[in-house]
C-alpha positions in Angstrom: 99.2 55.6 111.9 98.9 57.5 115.3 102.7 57.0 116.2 103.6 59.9 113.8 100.6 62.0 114.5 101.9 61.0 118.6 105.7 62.0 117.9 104.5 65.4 115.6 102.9 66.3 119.7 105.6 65.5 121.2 108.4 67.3 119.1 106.1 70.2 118.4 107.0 72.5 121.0 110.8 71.8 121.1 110.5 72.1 117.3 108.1 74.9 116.9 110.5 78.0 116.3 112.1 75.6 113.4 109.1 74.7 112.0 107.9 78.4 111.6 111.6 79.0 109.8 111.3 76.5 107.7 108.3 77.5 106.1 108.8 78.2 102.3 108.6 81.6 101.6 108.3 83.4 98.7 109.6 87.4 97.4 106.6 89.4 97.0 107.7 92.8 96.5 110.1 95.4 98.2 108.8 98.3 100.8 109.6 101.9 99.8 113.3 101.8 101.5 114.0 98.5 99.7 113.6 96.2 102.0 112.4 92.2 100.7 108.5 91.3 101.5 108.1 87.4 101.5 105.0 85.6 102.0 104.3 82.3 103.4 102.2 81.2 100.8 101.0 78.1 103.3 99.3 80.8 105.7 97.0 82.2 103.3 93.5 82.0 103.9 90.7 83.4 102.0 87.4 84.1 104.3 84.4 86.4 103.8 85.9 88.7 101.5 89.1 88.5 104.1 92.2 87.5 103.3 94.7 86.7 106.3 98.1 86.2 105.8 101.8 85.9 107.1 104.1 88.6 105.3 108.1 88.5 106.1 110.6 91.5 105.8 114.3 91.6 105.9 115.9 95.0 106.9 118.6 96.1 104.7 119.8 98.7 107.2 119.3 97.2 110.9 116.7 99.4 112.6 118.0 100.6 115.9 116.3 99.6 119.3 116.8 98.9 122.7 118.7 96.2 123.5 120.5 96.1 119.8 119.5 95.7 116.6 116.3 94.5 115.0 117.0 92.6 111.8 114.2 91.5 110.5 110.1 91.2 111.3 107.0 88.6 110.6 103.4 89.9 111.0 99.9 88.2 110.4 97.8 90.4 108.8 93.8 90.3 107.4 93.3 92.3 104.3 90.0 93.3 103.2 90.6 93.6 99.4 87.3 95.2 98.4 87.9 98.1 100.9 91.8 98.4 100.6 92.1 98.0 104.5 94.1 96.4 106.5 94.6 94.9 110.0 97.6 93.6 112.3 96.9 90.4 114.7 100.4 89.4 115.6 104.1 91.3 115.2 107.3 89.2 115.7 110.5 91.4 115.5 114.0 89.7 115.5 117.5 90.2 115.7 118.4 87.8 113.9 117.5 87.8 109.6 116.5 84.5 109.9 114.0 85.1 112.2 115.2 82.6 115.0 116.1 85.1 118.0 113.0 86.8 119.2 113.2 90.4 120.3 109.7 91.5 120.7 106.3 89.9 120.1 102.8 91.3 120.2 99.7 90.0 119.9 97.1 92.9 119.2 94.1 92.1 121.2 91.6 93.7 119.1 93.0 94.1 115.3 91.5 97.5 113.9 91.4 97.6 109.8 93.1 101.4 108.5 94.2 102.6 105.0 97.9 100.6 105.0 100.8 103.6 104.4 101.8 103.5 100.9 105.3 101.4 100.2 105.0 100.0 103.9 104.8 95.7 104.4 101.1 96.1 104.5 100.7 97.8 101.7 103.2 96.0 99.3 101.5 92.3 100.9 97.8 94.3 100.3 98.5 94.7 96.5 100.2 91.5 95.8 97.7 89.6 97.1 94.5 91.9 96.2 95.7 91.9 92.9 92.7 91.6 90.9 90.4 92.9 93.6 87.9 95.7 92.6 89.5 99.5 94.6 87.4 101.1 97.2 85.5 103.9 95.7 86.7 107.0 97.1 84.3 109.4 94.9 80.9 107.7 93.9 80.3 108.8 90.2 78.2 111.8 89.6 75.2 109.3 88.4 75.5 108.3 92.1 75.7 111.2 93.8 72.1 112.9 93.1 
């Protein structure tokens, strides 16, 4: 019984960039310049009225940067459904589509939660998986408001 869990150590960082790959990933929705949103269902986890997640994109049109171009991107991300918030931990950015040649990673050392831009990966990932979650009040009603 520990010879696997012994041999999973061993292999895991020689096999960690496949293993991050191969997760299953699912379509959840396109951003505003059409580009695929896939989430890896296995990372979602559901916390204090937080949900944090790892969200995929694929760029139709490579996006031009230094050093060539970046093909596709994988963030980890908390939303905060009842606000509509939403905060970055980690960025991955590759130039690759399958997400095996790392051109920049950053881990953000203190994530901040903002109002995600509509039709952006945040916001498509924020409304697939708030679906069902009450929306922040913007205006109290008038009963409220005396």
């Amino acid at each position: 019984m520990r010879l696997p869990l012994l041999v999973s150590l061993l292999l895991a960082p020689v096999l960690g960039p496949r293993a991050v790959r191969a997760q299953r990933a699912d379509s959840i929705g396109v951003t505003s310049v059409g580009n695929p949103v896939l989430l890896e269902r296995r990372s979602v986890t559901r916390r204090d009225g937080i949900v944090t997640a790892t969200v995929r994109a694929r760029f139709l049109k490579p996006v031009k940067a230094p050093g060539g171009d970046l093909r596709s991107s994988r963030t980890i991300a908390m939303f905060d459904c009842a606000k509509r918030l939403v905060a970055v931990k980690e960025n991955w950015y590759y130039w690759d589509a399958q997400g095996t040649k790392v051109a920049n990673h950053k881990v953000v050392g203190l994530p901040g939660f903002s109002s995600p831009i509509g039709g952006s990966l945040p916001d498509v990932a924020m409304r697939y998986l708030c679906a069902g979650a009450p929306a922040r009040m913007s205006d109290p009603p008038a009963i409220l408001r005396r």
